[in-house]
C-alpha positions as CSV (number, residue, x, y, z in Angstrom):
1,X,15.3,-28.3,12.8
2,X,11.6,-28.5,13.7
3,X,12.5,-29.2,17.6
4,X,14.6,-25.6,17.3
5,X,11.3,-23.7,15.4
6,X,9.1,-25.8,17.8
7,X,11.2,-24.1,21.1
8,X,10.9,-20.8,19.8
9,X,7.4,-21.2,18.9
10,X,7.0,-21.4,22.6
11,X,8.9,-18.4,23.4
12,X,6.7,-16.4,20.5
13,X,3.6,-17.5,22.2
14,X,5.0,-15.6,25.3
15,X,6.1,-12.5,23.7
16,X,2.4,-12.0,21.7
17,X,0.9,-12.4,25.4
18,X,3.3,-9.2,25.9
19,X,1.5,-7.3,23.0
20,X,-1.4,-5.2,22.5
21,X,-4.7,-6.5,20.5
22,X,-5.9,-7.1,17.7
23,X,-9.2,-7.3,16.2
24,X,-10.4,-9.6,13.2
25,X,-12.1,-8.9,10.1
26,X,-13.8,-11.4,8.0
27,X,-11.5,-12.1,4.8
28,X,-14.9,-11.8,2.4
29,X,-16.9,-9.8,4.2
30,X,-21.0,-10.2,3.0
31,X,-22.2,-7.3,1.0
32,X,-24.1,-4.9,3.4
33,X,-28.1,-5.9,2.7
34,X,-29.0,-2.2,0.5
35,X,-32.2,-2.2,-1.4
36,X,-29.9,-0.8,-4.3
37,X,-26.3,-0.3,-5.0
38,X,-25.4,3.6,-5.2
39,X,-23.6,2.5,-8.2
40,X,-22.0,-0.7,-10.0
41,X,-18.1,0.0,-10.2
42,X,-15.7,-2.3,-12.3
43,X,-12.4,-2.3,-10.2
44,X,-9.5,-4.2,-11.8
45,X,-7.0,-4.0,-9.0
46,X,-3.1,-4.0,-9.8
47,X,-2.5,-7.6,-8.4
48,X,-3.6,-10.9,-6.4
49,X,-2.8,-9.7,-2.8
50,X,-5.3,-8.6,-0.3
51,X,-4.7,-5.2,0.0
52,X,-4.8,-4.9,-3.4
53,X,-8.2,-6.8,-4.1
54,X,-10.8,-7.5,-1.3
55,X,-9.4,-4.9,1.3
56,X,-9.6,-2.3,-1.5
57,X,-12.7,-3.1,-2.8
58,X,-14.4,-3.6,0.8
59,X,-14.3,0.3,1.9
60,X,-16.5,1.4,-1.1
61,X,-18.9,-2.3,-0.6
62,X,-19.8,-1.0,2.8
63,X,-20.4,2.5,1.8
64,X,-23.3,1.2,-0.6
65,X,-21.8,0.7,-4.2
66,X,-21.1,-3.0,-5.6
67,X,-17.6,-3.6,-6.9
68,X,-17.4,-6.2,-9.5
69,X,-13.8,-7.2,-9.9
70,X,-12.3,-10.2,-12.0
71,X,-11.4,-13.6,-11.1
72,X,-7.9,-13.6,-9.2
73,X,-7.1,-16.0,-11.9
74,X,-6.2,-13.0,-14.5
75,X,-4.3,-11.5,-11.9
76,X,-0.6,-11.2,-11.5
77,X,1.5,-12.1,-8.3
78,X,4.5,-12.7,-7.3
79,X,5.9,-14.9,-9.5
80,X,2.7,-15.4,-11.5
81,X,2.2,-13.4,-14.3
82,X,-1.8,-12.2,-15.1
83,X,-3.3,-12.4,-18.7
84,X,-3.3,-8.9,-19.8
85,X,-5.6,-10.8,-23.0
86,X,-8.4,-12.2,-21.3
87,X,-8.4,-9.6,-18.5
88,X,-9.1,-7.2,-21.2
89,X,-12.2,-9.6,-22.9
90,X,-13.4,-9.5,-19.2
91,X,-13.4,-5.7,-18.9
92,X,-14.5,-4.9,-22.5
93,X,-17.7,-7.6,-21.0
94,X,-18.5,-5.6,-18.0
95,X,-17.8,-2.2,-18.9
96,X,-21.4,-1.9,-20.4
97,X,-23.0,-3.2,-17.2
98,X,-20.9,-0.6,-14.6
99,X,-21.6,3.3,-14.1
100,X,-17.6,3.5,-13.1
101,X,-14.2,2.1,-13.9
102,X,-11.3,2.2,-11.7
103,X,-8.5,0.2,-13.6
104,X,-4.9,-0.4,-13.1
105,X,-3.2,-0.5,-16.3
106,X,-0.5,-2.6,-14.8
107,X,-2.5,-5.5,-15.2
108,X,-4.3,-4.7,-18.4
109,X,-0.3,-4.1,-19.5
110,X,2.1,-6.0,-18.3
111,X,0.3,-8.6,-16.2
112,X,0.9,-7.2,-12.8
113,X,2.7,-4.8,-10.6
114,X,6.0,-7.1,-10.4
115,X,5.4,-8.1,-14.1
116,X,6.0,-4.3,-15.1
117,X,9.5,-4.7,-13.7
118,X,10.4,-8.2,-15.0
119,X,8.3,-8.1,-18.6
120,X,9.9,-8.7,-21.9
121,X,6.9,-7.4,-24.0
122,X,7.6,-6.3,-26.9
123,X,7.1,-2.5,-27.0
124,X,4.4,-2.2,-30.1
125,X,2.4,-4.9,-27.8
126,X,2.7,-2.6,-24.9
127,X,1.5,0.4,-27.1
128,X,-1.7,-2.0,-28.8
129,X,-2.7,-2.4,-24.9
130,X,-1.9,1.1,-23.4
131,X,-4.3,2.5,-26.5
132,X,-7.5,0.0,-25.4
133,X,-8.8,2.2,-22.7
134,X,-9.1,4.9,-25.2
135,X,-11.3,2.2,-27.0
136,X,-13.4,1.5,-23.6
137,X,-14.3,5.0,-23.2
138,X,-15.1,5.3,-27.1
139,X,-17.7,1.9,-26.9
140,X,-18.9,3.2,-23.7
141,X,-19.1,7.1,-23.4
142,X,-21.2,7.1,-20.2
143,X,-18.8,5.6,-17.9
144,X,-16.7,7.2,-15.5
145,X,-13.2,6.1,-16.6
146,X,-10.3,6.2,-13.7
147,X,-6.9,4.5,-14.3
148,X,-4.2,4.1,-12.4
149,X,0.2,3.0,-13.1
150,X,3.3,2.8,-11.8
151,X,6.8,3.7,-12.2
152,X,8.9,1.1,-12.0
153,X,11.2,1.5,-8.6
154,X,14.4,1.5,-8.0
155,X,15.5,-0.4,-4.6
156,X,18.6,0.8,-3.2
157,X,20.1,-2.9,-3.0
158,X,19.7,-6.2,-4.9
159,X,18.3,-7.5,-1.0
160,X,15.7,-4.6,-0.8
161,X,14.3,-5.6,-4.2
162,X,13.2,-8.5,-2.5
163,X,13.0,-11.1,-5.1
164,X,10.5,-8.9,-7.0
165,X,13.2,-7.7,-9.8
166,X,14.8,-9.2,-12.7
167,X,17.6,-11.7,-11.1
168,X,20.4,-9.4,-11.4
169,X,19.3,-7.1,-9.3
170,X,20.4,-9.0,-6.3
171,X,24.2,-9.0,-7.5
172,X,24.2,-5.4,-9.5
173,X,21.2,-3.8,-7.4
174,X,23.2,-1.6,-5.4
175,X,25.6,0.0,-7.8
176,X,22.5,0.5,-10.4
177,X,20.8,2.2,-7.4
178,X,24.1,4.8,-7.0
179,X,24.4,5.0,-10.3
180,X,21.0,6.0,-11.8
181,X,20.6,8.4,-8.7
182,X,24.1,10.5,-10.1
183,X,22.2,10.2,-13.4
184,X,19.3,12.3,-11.9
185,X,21.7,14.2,-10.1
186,X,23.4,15.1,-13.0
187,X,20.3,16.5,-15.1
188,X,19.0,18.4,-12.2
189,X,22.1,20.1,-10.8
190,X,25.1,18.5,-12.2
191,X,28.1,16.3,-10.7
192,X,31.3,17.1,-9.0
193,X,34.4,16.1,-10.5
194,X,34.6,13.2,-8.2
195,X,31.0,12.3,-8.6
196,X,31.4,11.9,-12.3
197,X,34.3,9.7,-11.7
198,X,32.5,7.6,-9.6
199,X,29.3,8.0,-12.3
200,X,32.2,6.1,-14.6
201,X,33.2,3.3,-12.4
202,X,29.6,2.6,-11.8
203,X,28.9,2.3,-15.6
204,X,32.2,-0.1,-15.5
205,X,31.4,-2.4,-13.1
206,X,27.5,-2.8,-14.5
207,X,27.3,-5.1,-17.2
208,X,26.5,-3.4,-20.5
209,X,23.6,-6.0,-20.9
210,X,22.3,-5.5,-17.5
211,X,22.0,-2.1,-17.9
212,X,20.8,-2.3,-21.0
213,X,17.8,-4.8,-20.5
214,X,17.3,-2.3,-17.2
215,X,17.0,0.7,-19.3
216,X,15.0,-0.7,-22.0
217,X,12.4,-2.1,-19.8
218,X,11.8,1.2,-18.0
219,X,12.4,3.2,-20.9
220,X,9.0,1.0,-22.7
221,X,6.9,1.4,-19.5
222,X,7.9,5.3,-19.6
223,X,6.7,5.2,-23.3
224,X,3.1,3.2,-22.5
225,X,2.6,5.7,-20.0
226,X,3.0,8.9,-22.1
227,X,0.6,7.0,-24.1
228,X,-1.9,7.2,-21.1
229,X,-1.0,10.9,-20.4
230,X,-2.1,11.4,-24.1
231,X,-5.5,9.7,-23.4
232,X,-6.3,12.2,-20.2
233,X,-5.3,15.4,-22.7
234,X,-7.9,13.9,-25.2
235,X,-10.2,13.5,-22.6
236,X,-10.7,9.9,-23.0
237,X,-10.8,9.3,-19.3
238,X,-11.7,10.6,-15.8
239,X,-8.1,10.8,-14.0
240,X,-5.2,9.0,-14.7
241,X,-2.7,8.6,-11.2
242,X,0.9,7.7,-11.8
243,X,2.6,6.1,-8.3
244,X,6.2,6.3,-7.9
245,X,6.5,2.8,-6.2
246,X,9.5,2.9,-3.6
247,X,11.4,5.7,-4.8
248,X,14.1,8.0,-3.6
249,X,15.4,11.6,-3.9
250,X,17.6,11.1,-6.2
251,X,17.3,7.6,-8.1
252,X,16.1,6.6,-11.7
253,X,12.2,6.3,-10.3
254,X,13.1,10.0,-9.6
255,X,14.8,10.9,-13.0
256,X,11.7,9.4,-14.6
257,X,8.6,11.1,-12.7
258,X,10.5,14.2,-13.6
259,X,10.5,13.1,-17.2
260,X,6.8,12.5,-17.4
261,X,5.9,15.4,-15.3
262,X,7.0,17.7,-17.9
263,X,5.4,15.7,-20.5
264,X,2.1,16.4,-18.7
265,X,2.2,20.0,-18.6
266,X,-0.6,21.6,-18.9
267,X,-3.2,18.9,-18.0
268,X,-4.9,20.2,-15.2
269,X,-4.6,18.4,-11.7
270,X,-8.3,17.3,-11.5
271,X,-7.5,15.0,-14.2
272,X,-3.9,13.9,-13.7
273,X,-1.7,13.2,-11.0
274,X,1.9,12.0,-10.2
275,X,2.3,10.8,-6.6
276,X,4.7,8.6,-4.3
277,X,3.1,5.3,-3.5
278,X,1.1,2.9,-5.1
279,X,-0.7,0.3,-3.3
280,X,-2.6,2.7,-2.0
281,X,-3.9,4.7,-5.0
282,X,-6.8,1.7,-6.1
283,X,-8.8,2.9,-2.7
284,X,-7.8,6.9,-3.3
285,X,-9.4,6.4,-7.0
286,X,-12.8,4.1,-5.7
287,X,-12.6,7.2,-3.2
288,X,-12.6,9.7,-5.9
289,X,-15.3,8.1,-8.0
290,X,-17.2,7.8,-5.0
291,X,-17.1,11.7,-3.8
292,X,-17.7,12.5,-7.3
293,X,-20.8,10.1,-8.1
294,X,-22.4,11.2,-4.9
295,X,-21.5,14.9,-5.7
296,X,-19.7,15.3,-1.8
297,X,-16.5,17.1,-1.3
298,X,-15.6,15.8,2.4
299,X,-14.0,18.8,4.2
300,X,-10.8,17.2,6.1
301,X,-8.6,17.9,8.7
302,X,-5.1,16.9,9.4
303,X,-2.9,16.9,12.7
304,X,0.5,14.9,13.0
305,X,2.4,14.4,16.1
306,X,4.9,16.6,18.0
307,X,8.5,17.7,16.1
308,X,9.4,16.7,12.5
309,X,5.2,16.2,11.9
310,X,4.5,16.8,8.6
311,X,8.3,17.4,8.0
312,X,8.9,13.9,8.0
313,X,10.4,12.0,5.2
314,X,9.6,8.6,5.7
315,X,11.2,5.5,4.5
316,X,10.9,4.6,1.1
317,X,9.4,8.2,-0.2
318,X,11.0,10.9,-1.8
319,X,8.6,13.6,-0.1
320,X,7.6,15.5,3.0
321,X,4.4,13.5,5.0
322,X,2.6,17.0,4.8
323,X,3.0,16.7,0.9
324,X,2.0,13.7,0.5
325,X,-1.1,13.7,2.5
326,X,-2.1,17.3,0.9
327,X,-2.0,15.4,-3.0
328,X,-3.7,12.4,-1.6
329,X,-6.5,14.4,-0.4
330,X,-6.7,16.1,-4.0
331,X,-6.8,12.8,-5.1
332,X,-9.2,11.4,-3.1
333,X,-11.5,14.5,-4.0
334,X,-11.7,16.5,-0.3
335,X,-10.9,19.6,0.6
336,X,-8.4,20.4,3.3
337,X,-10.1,22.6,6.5
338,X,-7.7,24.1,9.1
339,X,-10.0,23.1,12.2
340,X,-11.1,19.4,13.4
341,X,-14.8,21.6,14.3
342,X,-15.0,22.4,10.4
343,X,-14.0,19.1,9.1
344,X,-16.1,16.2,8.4
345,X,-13.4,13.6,9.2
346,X,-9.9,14.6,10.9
347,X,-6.6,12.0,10.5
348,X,-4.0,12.3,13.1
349,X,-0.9,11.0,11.7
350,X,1.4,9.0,14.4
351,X,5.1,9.8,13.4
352,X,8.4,10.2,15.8
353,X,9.0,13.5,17.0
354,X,12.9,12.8,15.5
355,X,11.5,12.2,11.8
356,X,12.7,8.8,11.9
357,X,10.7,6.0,10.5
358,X,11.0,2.7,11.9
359,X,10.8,-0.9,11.1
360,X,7.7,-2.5,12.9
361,X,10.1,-5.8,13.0
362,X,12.4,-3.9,15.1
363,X,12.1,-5.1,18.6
364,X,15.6,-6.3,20.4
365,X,17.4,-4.1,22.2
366,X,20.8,-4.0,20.4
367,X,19.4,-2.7,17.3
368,X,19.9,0.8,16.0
369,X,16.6,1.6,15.3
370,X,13.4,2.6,17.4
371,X,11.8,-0.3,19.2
372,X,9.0,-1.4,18.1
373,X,8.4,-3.9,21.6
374,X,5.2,-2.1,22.9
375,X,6.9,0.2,25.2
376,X,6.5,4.3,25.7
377,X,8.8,6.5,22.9
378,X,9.3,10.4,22.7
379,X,5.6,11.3,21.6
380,X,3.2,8.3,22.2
381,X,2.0,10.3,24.9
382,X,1.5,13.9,23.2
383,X,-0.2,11.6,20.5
384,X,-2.6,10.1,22.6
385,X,-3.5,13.3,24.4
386,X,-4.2,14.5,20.9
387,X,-5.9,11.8,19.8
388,X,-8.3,11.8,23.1
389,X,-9.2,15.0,23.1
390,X,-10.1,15.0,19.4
391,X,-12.5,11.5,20.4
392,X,-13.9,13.5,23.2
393,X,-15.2,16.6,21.4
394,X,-17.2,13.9,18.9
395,X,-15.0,14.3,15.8
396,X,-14.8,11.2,13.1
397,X,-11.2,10.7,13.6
398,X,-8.9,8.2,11.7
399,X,-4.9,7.6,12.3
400,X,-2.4,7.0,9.8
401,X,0.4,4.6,11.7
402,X,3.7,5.5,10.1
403,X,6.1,5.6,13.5
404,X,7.0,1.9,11.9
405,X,6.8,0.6,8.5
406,X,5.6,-2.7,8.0
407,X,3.5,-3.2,10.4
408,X,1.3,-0.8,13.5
409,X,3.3,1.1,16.6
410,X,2.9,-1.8,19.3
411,X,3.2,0.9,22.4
412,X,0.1,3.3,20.1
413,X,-2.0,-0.1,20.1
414,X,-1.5,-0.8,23.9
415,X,-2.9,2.6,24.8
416,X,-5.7,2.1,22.1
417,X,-6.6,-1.3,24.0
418,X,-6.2,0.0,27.7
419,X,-8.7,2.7,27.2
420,X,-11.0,1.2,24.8
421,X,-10.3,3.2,22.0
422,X,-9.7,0.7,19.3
423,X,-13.4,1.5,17.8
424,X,-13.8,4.9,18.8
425,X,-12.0,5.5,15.6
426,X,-13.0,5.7,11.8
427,X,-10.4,4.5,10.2
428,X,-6.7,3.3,10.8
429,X,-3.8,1.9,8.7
430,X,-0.7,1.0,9.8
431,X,0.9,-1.5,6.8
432,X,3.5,-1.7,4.3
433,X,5.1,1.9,3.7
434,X,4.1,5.2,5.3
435,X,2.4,6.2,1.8
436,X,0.4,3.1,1.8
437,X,-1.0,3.3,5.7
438,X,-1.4,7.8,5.1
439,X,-3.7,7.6,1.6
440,X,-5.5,4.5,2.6
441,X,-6.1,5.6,6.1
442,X,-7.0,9.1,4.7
443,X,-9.5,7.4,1.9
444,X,-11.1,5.0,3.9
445,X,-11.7,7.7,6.9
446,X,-13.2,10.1,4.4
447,X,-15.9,7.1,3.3
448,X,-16.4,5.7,7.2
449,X,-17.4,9.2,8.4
450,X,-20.9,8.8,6.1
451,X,-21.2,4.8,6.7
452,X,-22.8,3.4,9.5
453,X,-20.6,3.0,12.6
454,X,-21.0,-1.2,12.2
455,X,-19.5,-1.0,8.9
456,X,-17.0,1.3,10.0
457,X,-16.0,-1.3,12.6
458,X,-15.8,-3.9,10.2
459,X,-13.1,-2.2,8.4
460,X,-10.9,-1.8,11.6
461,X,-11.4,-5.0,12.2
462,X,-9.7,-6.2,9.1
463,X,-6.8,-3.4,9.6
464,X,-6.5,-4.3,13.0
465,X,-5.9,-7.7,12.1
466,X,-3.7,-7.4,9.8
467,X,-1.5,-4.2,10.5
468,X,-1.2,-5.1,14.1
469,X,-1.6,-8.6,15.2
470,X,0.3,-10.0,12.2
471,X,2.6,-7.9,10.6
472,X,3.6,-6.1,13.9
473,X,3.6,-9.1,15.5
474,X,3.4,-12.5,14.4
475,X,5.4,-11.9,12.0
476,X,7.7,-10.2,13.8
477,X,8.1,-13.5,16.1
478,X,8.1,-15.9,13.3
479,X,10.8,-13.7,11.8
480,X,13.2,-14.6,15.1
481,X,12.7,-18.4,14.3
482,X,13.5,-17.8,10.9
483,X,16.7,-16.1,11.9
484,X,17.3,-19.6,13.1
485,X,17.5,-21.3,10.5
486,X,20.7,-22.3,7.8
487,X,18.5,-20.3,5.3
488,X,17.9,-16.6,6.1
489,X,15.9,-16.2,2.5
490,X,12.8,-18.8,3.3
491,X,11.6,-15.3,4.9
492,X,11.5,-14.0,1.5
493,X,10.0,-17.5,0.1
494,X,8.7,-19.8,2.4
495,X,9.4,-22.8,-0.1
496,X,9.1,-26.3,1.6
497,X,8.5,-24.0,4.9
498,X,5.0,-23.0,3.9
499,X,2.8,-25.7,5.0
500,X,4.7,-25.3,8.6
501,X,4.4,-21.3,8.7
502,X,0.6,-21.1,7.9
503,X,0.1,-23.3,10.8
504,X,2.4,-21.0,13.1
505,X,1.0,-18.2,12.1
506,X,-2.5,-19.3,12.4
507,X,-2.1,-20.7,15.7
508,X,-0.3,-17.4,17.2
509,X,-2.8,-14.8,15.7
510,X,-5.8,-16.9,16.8
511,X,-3.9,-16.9,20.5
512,X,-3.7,-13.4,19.8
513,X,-7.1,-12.4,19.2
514,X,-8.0,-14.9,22.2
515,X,-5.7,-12.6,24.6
516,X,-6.7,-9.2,23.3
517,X,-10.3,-9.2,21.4
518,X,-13.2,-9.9,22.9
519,X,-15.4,-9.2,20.1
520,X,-14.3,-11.7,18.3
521,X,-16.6,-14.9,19.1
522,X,-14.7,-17.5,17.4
523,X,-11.1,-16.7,17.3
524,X,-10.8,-20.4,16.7
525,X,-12.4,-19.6,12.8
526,X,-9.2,-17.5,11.7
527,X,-6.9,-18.9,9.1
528,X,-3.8,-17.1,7.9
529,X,-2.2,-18.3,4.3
530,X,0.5,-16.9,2.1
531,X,-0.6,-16.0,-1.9
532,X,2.6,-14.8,-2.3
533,X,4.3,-18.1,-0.2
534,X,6.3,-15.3,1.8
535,X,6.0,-13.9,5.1
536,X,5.4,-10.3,3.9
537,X,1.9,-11.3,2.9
538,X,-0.6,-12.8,4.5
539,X,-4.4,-13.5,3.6
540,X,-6.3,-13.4,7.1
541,X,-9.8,-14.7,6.9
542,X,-12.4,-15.8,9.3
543,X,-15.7,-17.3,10.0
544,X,-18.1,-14.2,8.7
545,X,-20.5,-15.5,11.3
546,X,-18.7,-13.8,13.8
């Protein structure tokens, strides 16, 4: 088995030579020198990962402010569970010390993001936790108070859940999925005859105690977060943000955001919000708090490529591009400007002119999806004559990557590296879902157009690395040996694999940056590693010397 992975090792090493570049950011990058911080913000992020934590936390580090966040120790993962108890004693410690407090009640909670959805709790534990932040903002009336939560999602099969749901989910996933989305369905417009009979099949061929333990779970977390709602109406914090996390049309994420929406009536939209996404929304609040502290309201402008545009729904939302980006902007605390001249920062948003998201992994030619193998689509070139003559009139410009899911558009990045464009931008994001890559793109743009141009660069860097060079590409090549392999699922958990993927994967990206970056000194310094011990995941980090 390792002479097969060890032959298509080769052939990977010849495909990335194929690819565009990517840069390298520094895994901990060193606080920028300042005299004094703008402010002292406590930041308890929603889980371990990268993105979540240190990516996050960087964009709002370089624009001046120091981020104080708690040991990754407290924090949940994938199969690890955080200590909602001593993450608390931590947070009740530093709240006195900070000026702002951008929380994620997941963790303080449950334990985690994929704790919310696997929790037993007990609901009058769950209610004892969700009422603490009232007690932060009571012992400490100065701070600024932002908190953000989930809804649990709904994946349309037990394989999409990815191992991040209760068990059952891979066997009854799919039929849950159908049949929660005919229960929104049902409240919103009502069923046909033969929708309803197929509404009672469903409900047959579930388990009553699968459902059940389903419901009940989602029906507490719904509960906790009426609970927070309550805290915004009785002004007891900033903002609260509610992310529907993976979530369809129609689906019981759905049914439940309309649920909660009504319950929030009347709160106004300063203070509350219900959005898709939810990786994203940590850097959208530390964006918020920032505008706010520093009393700026960054004027923005937003262009999208040729057909669907803004009309897109992507994979994995329930909602137009245009609408999302227009609440993440609320969110983020700018104001939308109709011309690139009037706007302080302008994101161009790379979509397919047919409305069609792909999968960044999707690269073989007998696959019905768009290619993601670095070669010229309908609209890569009416998005790069946007894009250039946007750069050429001076304007801080960012892009949001969402051709592809999981990972940057391969042919976008070629063109980026050919005319030396990789830097010329302010921000970029191009991971995970198309929310994800639009509000952090958006957020971290809106900061980079008032930080110097180094620290800018910095943060593209670690995008860059990431986005592109490994999920777009080395994973997409360790993917094929996988395929290899008597055991599809070590791509979801790399097991007894892990020790040979990290070396894999460090040995192509640093090849990578050798072919395509320049800047980077030392490619030799990079590392990749796996918190989650699955591909999806990386932690890319680097000698900070370079």
């Amino acid at each position: 088995m390792r002479n097969i992975l060890t032959k298509a090792g080769i052939l990977v090493l010849l495909f990335l030579m194929l690819l565009p570049a990517v840069p390298v950011a520094a895994g901990r990058h060193k606080a920028d020198q300042a005299a004094k911080p703008k402010a002292r913000i406590l930041f308890v992020p929603q889980d371990n990962r990268p993105t979540s934590c240190e990516q996050t936390a960087d964009v709002v580090r370089k624009l001046g402010y120091e981020v104080v966040m708690p040991d990754k120790e407290l924090l949940g993962g994938l199969k690890k569970r955080g200590n909602p108890e001593r993450l608390w004693q931590w947070t009740k410690e530093q709240a006195p010390k900070a000026d702002i407090a951008v929380i994620a009640t997941d963790s303080l909670l449950y334990g985690g993001l994929v704790a919310s959805r696997k929790h037993n709790t007990p609901l009058p534990v769950l209610q004892e936790r969700a009422g603490r932040l009232a007690e932060l903002h009571r012992d400490n009336p100065g701070l600024k108070l932002y908190a953000f939560a989930s809804l649990m999602r709904t994946p349309r099969s037990g394989e999409a859940s990815g191992g991040e749901d209760p068990d059952y989910y891979i066997d009854y996933g799919a039929k849950i999925f159908r049949y929660t989305g005919l229960m929104d369905k049902a409240e919103m417009r009502g069923l046909s005859a033969a929708e309803a009979d197929e509404a009672m099949e469903l409900e047959s061929a579930i388990p009553d105690w699968v459902l059940a333990d389903w419901m009940k779970r989602r029906q507490h977390n719904v509960d906790t977060t009426k609970m927070l709602i309550d805290d915004v109406r009785a002004g007891a914090m900033e903002y609260l943000l509610v992310g529907k996390d993976d979530n369809a049309s129609l689906s019981q994420t759905h049914r439940e955001s309309r649920w909660l929406k009504t319950y929030a009536e009347g709160i106004p939209a300063e203070h509350f919000q219900l959005v898709a996404g939810i990786d994203e929304l940590g850097l959208l609040l530390l964006s918020r708090a920032a505008n706010a502290w520093e009393h700026v309201v960054p004027q923005v402008a937003i262009r999208y490529n040729e057909g669907f545009g803004g009309q897109t729904i992507p994979t994995y939302s329930d909602e137009r591009v245009e609408a999302t980006l227009q609440t993440d902007l609320q969110i983020a605390g700018g104001r939308l400007v109709a011309e690139p001249a009037k706007a302080d920062f302008t994101l161009l948003v790379n979509t397919n002119p047919d409305g069609v998201t792909g999968e960044a992994n999707h690269i073989r030619d007998w696959e019905q999806a768009p290619l993601n193998n670095g070669q010229d689509r309908a609209g890569t070139n009416a998005f790069l004559r946007q894009l250039r003559e946007l750069l050429h009139k001076g304007y801080a410009v960012g892009v949001a990557d969402i051709a592809f899911t999981n990972g940057a558009d391969n042919a976008l990045m070629r063109h980026l590296e050919q005319e030396n464009l990789l830097f010329s931008l302010r921000s970029y994001a191009g991971w995970n879902t198309a929310t994800n890559s639009l509000g952090f793109s958006l957020a971290q743009g809106m900061l980079a157009a008032r930080m110097p141009k180094a620290a800018a660069n910095a943060l593209l860097l670690t995008r860059y690395l990431d986005d592109w060079g490994y999920q777009a590409n080395v994973r997409t090549a360790l993917a094929m040996e996988i395929e290899q392999l008597e055991d599809p699922q070590v791509y979801l958990y790399l097991g007894d694999y892990e020790p040979y993927m990290v070396e894999q994967s460090t040995a192509l990206l640093q090849a990578f940056a050798r072919e395509h970056l320049p800047q980077l000194h030392r490619p030799e310094t990079l590392r990749v590693t796996f918190p989650w011990q699955r591909m999806f995941i990386a932690d890319i980090r680097y000698d900070a010397q370079n």
